[in-house]
C-alpha positions in Angstrom: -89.3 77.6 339.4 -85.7 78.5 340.2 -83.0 75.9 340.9 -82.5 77.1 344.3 -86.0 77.7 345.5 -87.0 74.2 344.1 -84.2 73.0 346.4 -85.6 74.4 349.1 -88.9 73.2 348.8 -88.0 69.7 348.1 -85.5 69.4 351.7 -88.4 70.9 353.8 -90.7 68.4 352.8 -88.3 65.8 353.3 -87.2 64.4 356.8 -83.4 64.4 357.3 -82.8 60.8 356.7 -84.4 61.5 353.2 -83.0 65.4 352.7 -79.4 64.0 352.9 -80.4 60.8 350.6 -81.6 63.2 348.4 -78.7 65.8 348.0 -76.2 62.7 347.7 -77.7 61.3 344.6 -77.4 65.0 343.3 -74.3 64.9 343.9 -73.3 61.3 342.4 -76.1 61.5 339.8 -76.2 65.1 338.7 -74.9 65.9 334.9 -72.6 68.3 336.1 -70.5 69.7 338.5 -72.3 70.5 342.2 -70.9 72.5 345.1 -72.7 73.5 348.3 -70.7 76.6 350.2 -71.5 77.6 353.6 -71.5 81.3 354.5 -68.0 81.2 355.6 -67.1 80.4 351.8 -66.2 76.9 353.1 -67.2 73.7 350.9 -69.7 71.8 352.7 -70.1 69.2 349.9 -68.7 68.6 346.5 -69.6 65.9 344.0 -66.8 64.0 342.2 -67.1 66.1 338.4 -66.4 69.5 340.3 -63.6 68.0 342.5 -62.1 66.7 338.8 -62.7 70.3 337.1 -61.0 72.0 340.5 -58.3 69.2 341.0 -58.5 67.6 343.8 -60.5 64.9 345.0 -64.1 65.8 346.7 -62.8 64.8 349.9 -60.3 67.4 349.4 -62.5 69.8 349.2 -64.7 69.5 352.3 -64.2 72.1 355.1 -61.6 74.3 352.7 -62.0 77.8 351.7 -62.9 78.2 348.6 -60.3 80.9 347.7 -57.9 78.2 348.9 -58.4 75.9 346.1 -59.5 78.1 343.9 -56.0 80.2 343.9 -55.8 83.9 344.6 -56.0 84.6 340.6 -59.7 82.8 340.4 -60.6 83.6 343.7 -60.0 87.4 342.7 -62.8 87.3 340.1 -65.1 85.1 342.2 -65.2 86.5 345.6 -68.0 89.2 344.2 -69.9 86.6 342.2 -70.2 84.7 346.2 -71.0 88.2 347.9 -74.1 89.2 345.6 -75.3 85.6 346.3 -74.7 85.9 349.9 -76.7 89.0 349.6 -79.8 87.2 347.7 -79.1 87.3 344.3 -79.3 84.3 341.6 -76.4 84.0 339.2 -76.6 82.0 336.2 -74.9 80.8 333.0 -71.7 82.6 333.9 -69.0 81.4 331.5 -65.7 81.6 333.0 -62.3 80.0 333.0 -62.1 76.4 334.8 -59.1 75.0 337.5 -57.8 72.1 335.5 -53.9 70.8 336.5 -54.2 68.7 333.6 -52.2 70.8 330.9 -54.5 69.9 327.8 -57.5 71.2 330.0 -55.1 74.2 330.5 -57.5 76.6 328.7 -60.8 75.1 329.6 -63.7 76.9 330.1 -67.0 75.8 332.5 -70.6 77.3 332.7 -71.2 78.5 336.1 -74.4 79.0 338.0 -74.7 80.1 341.7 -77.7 80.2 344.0 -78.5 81.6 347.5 -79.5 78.4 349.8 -82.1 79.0 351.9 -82.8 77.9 355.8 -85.8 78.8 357.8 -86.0 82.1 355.8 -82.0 82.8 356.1 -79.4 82.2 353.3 -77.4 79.7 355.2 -74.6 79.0 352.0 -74.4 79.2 348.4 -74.8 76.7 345.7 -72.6 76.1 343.1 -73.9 74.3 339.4 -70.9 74.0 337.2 -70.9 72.1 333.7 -67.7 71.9 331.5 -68.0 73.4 328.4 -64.4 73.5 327.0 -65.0 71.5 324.1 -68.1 73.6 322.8 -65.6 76.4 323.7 -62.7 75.2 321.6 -65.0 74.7 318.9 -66.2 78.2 319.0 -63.1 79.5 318.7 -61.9 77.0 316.0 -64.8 78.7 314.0 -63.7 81.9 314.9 -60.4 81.5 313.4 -62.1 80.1 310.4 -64.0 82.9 309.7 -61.6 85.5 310.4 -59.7 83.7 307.8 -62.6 83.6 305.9 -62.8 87.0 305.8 -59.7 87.6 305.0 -59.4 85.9 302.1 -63.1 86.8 300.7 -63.0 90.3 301.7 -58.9 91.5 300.6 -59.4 89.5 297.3 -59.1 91.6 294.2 -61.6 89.2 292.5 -65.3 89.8 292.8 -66.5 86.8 295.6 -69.7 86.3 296.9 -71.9 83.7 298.7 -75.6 83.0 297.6 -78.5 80.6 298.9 -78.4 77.5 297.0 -82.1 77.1 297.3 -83.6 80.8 296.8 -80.5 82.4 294.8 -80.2 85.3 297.1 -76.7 87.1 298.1 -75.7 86.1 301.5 -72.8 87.9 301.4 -70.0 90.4 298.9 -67.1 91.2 298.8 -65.8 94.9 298.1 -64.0 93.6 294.5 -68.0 92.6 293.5 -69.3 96.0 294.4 -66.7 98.0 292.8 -66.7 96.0 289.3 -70.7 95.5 289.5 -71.9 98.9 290.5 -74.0 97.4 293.0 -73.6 99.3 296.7 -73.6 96.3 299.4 -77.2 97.2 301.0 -78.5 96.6 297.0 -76.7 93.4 296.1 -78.0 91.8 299.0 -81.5 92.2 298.2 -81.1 90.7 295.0 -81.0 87.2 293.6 -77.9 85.9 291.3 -80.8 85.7 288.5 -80.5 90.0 288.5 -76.8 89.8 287.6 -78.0 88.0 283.9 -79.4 88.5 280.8 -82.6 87.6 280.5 -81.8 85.2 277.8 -79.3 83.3 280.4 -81.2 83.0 283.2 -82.8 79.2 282.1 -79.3 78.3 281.2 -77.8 79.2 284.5 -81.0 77.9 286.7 -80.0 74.3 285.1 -76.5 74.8 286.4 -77.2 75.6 289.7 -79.8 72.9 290.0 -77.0 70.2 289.0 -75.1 68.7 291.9 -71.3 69.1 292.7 -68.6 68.4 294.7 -65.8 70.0 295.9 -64.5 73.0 294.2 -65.4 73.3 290.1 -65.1 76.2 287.2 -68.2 77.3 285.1 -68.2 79.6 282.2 -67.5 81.7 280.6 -71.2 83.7 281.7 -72.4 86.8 280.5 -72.9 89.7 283.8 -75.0 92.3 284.0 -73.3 95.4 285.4 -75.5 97.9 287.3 -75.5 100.4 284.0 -76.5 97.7 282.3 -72.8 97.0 280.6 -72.6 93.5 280.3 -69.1 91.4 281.2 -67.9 87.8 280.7 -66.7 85.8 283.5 -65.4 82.6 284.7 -66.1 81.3 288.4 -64.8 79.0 290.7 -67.2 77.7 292.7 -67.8 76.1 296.2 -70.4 74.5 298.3 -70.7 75.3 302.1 -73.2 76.2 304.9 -73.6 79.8 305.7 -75.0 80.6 308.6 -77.1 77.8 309.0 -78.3 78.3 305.3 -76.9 75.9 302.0 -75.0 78.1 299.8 -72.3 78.2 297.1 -69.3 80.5 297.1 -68.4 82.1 293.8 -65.0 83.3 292.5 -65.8 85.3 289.3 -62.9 86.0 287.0 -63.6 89.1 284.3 -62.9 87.1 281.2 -64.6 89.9 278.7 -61.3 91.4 277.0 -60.4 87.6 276.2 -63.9 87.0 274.6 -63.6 89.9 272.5 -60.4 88.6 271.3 -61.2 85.2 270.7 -64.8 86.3 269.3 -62.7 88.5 266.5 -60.7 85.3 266.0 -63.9 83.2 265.1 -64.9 86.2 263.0 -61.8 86.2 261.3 -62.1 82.8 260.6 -65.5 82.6 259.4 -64.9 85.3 256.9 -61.4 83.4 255.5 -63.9 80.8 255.1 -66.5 82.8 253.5 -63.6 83.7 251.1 -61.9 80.6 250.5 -65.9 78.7 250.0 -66.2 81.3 247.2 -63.0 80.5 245.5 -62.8 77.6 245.6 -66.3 77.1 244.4 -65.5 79.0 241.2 -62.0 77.5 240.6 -63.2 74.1 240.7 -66.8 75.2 238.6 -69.0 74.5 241.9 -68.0 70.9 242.2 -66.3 71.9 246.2 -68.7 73.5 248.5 -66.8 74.0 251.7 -68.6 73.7 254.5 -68.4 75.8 257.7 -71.8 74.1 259.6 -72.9 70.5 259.8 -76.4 71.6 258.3 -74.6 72.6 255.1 -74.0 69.3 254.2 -76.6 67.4 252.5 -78.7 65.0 253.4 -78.2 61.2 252.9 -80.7 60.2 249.8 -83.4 57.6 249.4 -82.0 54.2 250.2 -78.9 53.8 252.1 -76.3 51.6 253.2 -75.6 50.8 256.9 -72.7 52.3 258.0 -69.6 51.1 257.5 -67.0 51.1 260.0 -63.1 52.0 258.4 -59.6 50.6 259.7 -56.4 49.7 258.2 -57.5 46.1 258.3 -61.2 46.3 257.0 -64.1 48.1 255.3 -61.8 49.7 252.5 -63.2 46.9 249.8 -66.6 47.0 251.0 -66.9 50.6 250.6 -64.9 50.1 247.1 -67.6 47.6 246.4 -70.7 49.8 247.7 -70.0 52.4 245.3 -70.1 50.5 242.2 -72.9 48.7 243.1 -74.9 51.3 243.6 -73.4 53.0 240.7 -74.4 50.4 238.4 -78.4 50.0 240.3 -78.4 53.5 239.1 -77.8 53.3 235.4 -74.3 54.5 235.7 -72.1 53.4 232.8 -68.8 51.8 233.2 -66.7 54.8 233.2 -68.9 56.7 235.8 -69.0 53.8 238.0 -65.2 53.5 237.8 -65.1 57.3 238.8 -67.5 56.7 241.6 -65.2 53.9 242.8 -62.0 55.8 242.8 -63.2 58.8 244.4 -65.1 56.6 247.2 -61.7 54.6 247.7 -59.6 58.0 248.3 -62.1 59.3 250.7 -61.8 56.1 252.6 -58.5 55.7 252.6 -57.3 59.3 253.7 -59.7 58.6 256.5 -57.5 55.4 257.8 -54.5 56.9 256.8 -54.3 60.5 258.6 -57.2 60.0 261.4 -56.4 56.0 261.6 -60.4 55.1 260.5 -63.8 56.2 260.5 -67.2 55.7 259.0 -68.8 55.2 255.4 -72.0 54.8 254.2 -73.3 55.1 250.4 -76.8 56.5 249.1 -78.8 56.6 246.4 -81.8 58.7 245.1 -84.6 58.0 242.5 -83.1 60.2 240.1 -79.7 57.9 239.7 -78.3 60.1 241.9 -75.3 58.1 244.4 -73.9 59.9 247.3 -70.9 58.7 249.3 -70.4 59.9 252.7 -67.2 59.5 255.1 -66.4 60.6 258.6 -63.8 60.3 260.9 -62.2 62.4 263.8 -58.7 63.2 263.1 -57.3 66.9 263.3 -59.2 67.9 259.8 -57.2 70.2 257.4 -56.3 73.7 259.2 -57.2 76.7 257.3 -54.0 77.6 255.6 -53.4 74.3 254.1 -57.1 74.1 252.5 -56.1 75.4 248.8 -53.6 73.8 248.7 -54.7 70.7 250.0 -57.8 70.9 247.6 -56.3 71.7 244.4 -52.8 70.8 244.7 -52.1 67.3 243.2 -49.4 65.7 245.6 -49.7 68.1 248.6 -49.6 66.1 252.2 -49.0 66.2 255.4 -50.0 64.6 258.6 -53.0 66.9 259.0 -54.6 67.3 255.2 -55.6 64.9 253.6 -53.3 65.5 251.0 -53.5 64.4 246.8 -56.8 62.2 247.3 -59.1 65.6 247.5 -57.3 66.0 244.4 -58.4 63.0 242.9 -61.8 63.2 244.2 -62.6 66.6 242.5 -61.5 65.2 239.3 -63.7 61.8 239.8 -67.0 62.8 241.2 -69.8 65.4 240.5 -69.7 67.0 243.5 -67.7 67.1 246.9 -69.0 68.8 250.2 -66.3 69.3 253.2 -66.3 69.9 256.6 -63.2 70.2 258.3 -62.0 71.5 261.8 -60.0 69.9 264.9 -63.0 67.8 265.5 -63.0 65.8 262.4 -63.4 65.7 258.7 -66.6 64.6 256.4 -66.5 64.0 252.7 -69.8 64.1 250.5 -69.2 62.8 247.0 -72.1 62.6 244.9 -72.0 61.5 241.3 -75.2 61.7 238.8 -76.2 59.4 236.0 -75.5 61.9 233.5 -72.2 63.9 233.9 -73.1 67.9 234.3 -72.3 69.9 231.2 -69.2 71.9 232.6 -70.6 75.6 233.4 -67.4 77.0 230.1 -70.0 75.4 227.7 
């Protein structure tokens, strides 16, 4: 039932004493503002949150015009809204500007319902609901600027941006870069899912990295895009949680990346083949006793019984390790000479691990056959790629980052010698047999 009607019906079932009982608990009570307007536009009662909204107090109000204190300039747009209800008509949910002298309520905004009063089947006034509303106004508006920042930023940016449903992956939204370096028009893109934009082989990858939580603003990558035409780029994104219209999504910054990954994928080619190279010749000029490495799983495998591992410093482990190859040297039917050799080359690797990546980690091996294996580790800077011959087969050679005579010494001392090497570390394999190898000139 309408407000007014229902107002009606409860005063003519009431007897006066109650009826005006009634309307001043309304007044006092009621969650917002409340006005009753006779038909000479005169206020006939006021409660104390419209009197604070107009300015003045409700006692103020009571027998004025309302065009007096609403001024001429409110007055102007509110003498119709008072005709029509005059004439029978029900106004509601009118948002309009409030009266406020207060000057932070200066642009405050109210929600504004009128209703024709009726008396013995004549409209005898109007009345007047009013609640404030200028903080759910503000905030409106606040977000209003945000977005039109928002878009702004996401729609002028030369970078590809979009936003996508955390929890079903579809686009929410794109900005013109996106459709322009994907191929996609806008109607397309937002019927797909981010999954459409990978290769099939990365689509696992990147549902794991969605699923993992963040905060704040992170970078992911580089990713391999799919292109409309099926071309594939490399990116880089910045990303961003936030709520989108009511949804959880991320926004994503994609950075084309692809011309850099071609460079620095000819790089690692490069490199792989210099190593290719220098594995070969080195391999012959030392007779296959240096295999250089490129991959953790050429290395060998520790042998049948093994040592714990043994950690390296400058202050401890060096003896131990000294110790650990002849032992094991001798267990194996080496004879005094061999041993020795074992020894020596075992105490360089050590010590260009302490000296040049300040330690590491040893442990010795041994196989059925009287075959003894020493292994070293450590995580220095490991010998670059233009120092490896020399650093290899050049007795003396040194610097901070090659481990300098010692290789030397090592090839000439053991059997064998397996390196890896790169910025994350060095490992040494030396292995040395019962028997020495009959040299491959013979």
């Amino acid at each position: 039932m309408q407000w007014g009607k229902w107002l009606d019906k409860a005063l003519f079932c009431m007897n006066i004493t109650q009826s005006q009982a009634f309307l001043e608990t309304i007044l006092a009570q009621g969650p917002g503002g409340y006005a009753l307007v006779d038909r000479d536009l005169r206020f006939a009662a006021v409660n104390d949150q419209l009197a604070e909204i107009n300015g003045l107090s409700a006692a103020e109000h009571l027998g004025r015009l309302v065009s007096e204190v609403l001024g001429p300039e409110l007055w102007a747009s509110r003498k119709p809204l008072f005709e029509r209800v005059l004439a029978g008509e029900e106004i509601t949910d009118l948002r309009l500007p409030g009266r406020w002298n207060a000057p932070e309520q200066k642009n405050g905004r109210v929600l504004v319902s009128y209703y024709p009063v009726w008396a013995e089947g004549e409209i005898i006034g109007v009345g007047v609901m009013v609640r404030d509303v200028s903080e759910q106004a503000r905030a409106e508006a606040a977000l209003a600027v945000r977005e039109q920042e928002y878009r702004l930023v996401f729609d002028a940016n030369p970078q590809p941006m979009w936003v996508y449903d955390s929890e079903t992956l579809r686009f929410l939204d794109v900005n013109d870069a996106a459709i322009r370096v994907y191929g996609y028009p806008r109607a397309e893109f937002l019927s797909m899912t981010i999954a459409e934009i990978r290769l099939p082989e990365d689509v696992a990858a990147m549902r794991n990295a969605v699923q993992t939580p963040r905060a704040g603003v992170w970078r992911d990558g580089p990713w391999r895009h799919l292109r409309r035409d099926g071309t594939a780029l490399w990116v880089e994104v910045a990303a961003n949680s936030l709520v989108f219209h009511g949804r959880p999504a991320r926004l994503i910054l994609a950075v084309d990346v692809t011309e850099r990954q071609a460079i620095e994928q000819e790089k690692l080619e490069t490199t792989r083949r210099q190593q290719a190279f220098l594995h070969d010749v080195l391999a012959s000029v030392t007779e296959g006793k240096l295999q250089l490495c490129s991959d953790p799983d050429q290395l060998p495998e520790p042998l049948d019984t093994i040592s714990g591992t043994l950690p390296l410093t400058p202050n401890a482990g060096l003896h131990t390790l000294r110790r650990q190859a002849e032992d094991f040297a001798a267990s194996a039917g080496h004879d005094d000479l061999r041993q020795y050799d074992l020894m020596t080359a075992a105490s360089e690797a050590g010590m260009n691990a302490i000296v040049h990546a300040g330690g590491g980690t040893a442990s010795v091996s041994v196989s059925e056959g009287g075959t003894v294996q020493v292994r070293v580790e450590d995580h220095g800077t490991g010998i670059t790629m233009e120092n490896l011959p020399r650093a290899t087969l050049a007795r003396g050679f040194s610097t901070k980052a090659t481990l300098g005579h010692g290789l030397k010494m090592m090839l000439e001392t053991a059997d064998r010698l397996f390196l890896l090497t790169g910025p994350a570390g060095t490992t040494l394999v030396l292995e040395q047999d019962r028997i020495a190898p009959t040299p491959a000139w013979l």
